[in-house]
C-alpha positions in Angstrom: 9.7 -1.2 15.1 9.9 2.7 15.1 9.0 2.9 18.9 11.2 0.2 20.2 14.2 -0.4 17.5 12.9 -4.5 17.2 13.5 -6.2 14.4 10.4 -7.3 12.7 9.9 -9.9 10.6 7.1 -9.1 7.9 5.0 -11.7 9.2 4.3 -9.7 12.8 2.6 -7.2 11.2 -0.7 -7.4 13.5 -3.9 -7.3 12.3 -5.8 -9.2 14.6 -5.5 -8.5 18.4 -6.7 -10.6 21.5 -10.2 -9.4 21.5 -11.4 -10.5 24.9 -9.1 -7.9 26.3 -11.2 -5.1 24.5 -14.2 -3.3 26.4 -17.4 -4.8 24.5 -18.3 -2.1 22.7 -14.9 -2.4 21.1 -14.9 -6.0 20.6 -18.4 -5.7 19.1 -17.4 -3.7 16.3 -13.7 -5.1 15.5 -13.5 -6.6 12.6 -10.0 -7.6 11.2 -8.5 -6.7 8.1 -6.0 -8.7 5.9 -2.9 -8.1 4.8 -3.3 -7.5 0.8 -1.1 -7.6 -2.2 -0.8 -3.9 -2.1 0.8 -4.1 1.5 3.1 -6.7 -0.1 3.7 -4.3 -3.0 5.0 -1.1 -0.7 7.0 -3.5 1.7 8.9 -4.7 -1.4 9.5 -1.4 -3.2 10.8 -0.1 0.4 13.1 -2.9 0.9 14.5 -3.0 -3.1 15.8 1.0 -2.7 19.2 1.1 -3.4 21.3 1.5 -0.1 23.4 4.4 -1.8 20.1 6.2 -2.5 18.9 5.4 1.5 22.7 6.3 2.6 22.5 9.4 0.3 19.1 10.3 1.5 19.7 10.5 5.4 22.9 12.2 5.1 20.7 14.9 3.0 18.1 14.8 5.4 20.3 15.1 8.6 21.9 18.3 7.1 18.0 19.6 6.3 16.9 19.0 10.0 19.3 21.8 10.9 16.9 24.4 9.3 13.4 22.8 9.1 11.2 19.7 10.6 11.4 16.3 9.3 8.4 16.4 8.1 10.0 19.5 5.4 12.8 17.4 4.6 10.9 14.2 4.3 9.3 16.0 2.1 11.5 17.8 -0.2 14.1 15.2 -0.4 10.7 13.0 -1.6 11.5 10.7 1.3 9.7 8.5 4.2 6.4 7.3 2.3 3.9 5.9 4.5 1.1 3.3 3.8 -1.5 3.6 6.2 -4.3 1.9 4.3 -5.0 0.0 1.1 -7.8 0.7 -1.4 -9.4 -2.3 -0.5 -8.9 -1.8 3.3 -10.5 1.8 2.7 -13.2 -0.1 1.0 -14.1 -2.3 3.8 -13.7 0.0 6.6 -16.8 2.2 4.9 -18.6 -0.8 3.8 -17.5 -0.8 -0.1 -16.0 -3.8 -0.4 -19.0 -6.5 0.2 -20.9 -5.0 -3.3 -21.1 -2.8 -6.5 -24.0 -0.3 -4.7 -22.8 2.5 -2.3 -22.5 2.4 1.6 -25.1 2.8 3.9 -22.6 5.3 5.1 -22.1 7.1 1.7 -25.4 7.3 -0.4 -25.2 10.8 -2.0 -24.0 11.5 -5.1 -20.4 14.0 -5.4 -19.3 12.1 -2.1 -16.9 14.5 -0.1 -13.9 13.5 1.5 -11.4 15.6 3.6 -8.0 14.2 4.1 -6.4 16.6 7.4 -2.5 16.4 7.6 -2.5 14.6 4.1 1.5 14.5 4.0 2.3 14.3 0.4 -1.1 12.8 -0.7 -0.3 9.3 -1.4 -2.6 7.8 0.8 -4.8 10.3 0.4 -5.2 8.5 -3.2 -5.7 5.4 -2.0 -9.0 6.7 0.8 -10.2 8.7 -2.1 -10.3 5.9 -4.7 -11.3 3.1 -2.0 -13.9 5.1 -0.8 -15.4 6.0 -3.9 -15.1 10.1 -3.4 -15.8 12.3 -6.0 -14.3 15.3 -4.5 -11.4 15.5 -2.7 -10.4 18.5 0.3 -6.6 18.0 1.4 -5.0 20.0 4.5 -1.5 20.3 5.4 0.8 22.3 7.7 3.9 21.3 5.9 4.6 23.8 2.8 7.1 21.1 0.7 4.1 18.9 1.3 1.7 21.1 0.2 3.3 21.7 -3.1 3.0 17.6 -3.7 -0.5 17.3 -2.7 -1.1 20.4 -5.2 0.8 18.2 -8.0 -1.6 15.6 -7.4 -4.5 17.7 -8.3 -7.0 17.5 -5.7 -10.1 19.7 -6.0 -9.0 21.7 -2.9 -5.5 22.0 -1.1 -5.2 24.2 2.1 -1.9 24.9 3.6 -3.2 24.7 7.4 -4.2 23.7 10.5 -6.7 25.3 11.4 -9.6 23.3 9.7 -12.2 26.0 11.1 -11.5 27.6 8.0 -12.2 24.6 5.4 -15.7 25.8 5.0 -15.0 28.7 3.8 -12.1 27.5 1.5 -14.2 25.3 -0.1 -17.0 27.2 -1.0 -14.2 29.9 -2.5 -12.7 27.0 -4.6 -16.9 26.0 -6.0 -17.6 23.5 -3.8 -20.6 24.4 -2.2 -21.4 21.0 -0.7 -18.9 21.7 2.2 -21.8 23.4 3.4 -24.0 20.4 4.5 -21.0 19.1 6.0 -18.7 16.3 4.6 -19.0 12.4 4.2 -16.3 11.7 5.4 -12.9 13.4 7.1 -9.6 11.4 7.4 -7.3 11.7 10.2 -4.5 9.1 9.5 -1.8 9.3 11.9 -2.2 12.8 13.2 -3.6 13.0 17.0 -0.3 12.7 18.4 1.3 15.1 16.4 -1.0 17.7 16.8 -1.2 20.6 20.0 -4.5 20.7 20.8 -6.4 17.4 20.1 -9.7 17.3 22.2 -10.6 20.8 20.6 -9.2 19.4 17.0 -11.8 16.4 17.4 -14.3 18.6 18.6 -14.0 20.3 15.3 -13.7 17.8 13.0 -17.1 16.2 14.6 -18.9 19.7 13.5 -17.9 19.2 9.6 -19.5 15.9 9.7 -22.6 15.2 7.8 -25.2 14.8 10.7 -26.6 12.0 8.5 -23.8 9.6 7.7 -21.2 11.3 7.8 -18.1 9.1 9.9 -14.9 10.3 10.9 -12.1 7.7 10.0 -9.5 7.8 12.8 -6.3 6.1 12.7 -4.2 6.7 16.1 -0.5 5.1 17.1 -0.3 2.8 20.0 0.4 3.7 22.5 -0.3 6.9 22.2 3.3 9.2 22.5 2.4 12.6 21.5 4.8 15.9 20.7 4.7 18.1 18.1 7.0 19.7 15.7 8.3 23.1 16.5 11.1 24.2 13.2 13.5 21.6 14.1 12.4 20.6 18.1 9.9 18.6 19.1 8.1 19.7 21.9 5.2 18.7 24.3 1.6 19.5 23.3 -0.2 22.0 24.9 -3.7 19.5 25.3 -2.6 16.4 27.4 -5.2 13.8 26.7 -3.4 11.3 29.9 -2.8 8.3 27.9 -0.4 5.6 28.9 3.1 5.7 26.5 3.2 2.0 27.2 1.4 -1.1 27.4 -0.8 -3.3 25.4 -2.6 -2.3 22.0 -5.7 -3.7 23.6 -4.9 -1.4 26.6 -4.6 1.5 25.1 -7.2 1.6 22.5 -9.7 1.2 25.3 -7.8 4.5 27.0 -8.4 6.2 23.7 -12.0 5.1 23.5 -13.1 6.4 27.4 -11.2 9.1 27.6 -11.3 10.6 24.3 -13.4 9.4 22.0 -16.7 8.5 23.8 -16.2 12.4 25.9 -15.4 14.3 22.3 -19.2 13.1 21.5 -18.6 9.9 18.6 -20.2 6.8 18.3 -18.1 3.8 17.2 -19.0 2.2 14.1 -15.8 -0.1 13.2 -12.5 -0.6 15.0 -9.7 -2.6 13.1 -5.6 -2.7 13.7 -3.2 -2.3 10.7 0.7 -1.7 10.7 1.8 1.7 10.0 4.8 1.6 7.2 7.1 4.0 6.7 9.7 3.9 3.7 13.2 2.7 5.3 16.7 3.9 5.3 20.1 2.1 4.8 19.7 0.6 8.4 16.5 -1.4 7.5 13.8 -2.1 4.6 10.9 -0.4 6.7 10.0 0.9 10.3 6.7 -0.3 11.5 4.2 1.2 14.0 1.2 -0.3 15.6 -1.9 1.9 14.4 -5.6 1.4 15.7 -8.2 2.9 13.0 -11.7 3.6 14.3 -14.6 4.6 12.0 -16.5 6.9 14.3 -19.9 8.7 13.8 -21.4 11.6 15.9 -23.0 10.2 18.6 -26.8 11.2 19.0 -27.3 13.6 22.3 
């Protein structure tokens, strides 16, 4: 476990959770996923690295965080890949995976999806292709990151965080269906790592298609924020007074009252999943707990 050093065996991954601990408007709409064969699949290719590669690897990377974030060495030693979500998880979560027509969620043709904090884009693949997008908008504050999501072609790449200008990007880049708003907008794993995330929410819920169009939100618990400043990680400057402890049950109903349900969304899905990240020559993997809820704007 990343939060609490445990050792984990790969069969405490959680994807269920006791749901008569969940407020019932949560409980109504969780649905569990499964582990899949492509969860298998990252867990083994993280636990086969060589150890001189991982030993080689941090060494590299503790030198680097002298100068930069992790995040910038992570990503330019090619480093700490993450696997949020599967193709078939992405699928289910927007209502794909029950048959061959299109969600209720995603009818229109050119389907547009924007990934915010993408890291190097590998999971970004995995939305776009398990949610059937057509066109794909990727931000990211990290430049080494940037330069891999570019590599991976995506329609549009911003280095940025300030997604009040995406608009306008993508209407520069030729696609002119950022205008009525997008289908859907990803946000895997970067609430806490962000400074101002009530008014980065409140955002996000304006470039939503008012017909359809669902955020897809996938949050730590509990919730520990800071952000990285160069090579120091401070506090952010929005608190959003969440408990750094507890249950996941606990704290996804903290998320949901005091942030969610007050930033205007309307919950649509709620499911758990374990967060994977790449390991080093201490362990195969580090695991985090991560709640993912598919919101829409609420009406009002």
């Amino acid at each position: 476990c990343a939060h609490c050093n445990a050792k984990l065996t790969p069969s405490q991954m959680d994807y269920a959770c006791a749901q008569d601990r969940l407020l019932p408007e949560l409980r109504a709409a969780f649905r569990a996923l499964t582990r899949d064969a492509a969860t298998d699949a990252f867990l083994m290719r993280a636990s086969r690295r060589p150890y001189l590669v991982n030993w080689g690897q941090a060494a590299a990377c503790t030198f680097l965080r002298k100068f930069m974030s992790l995040t910038d060495a992570n990503a330019m030693l090619g480093r700490g890949k993450m696997h949020v979500l599967s193709e078939a998880h992405v699928a289910d979560l927007l209502g794909r995976g029950s048959r061959d027509d299109e969600s209720a969620v995603l009818r229109k043709n050119k389907k547009l999806l924007l990934d915010v904090g993408a890291g190097e884009g590998e999971v970004t693949e995995k939305f776009r292709d398990g949610g059937g997008f057509d066109v794909v908008v990727a931000t990211e504050a990290s430049a080494p990151m940037v330069r891999r999501l570019r590599q991976k072609k995506f329609q549009v790449v911003l280095e940025s965080t300030d997604v009040s200008t995406v608009t306008n990007a993508c209407v520069e880049a030729g696609v002119r269906s950022a205008e009525d708003g997008f289908d859907c907008v990803a946000l895997l794993n970067v609430l806490d790592r962000c400074d101002t995330p009530f008014t980065l929410l409140g955002q996000l819920r304006k470039l939503l298609k008012d017909d359809g169009g669902v955020l897809v939100l996938a949050v730590v618990v509990p919730f520990r924020p800071f952000v990285e400043d160069g090579n120091e990680h401070r506090a952010p400057r929005e608190q959003l007074g969440l408990d750094p402890n507890g249950a996941w049950e606990a704290g996804v109903n903290a998320i949901w009252e005091k942030v969610l349900k007050p930033s205007g969304f309307k919950l649509e899905r709620l499911a758990r999943v374990p967060y994977i990240s790449e390991g080093d020559q201490k362990h195969g993997a580090y695991i985090l707990d991560d709640a993912v809820f598919v919101l829409s704007k609420a009406s009002g």
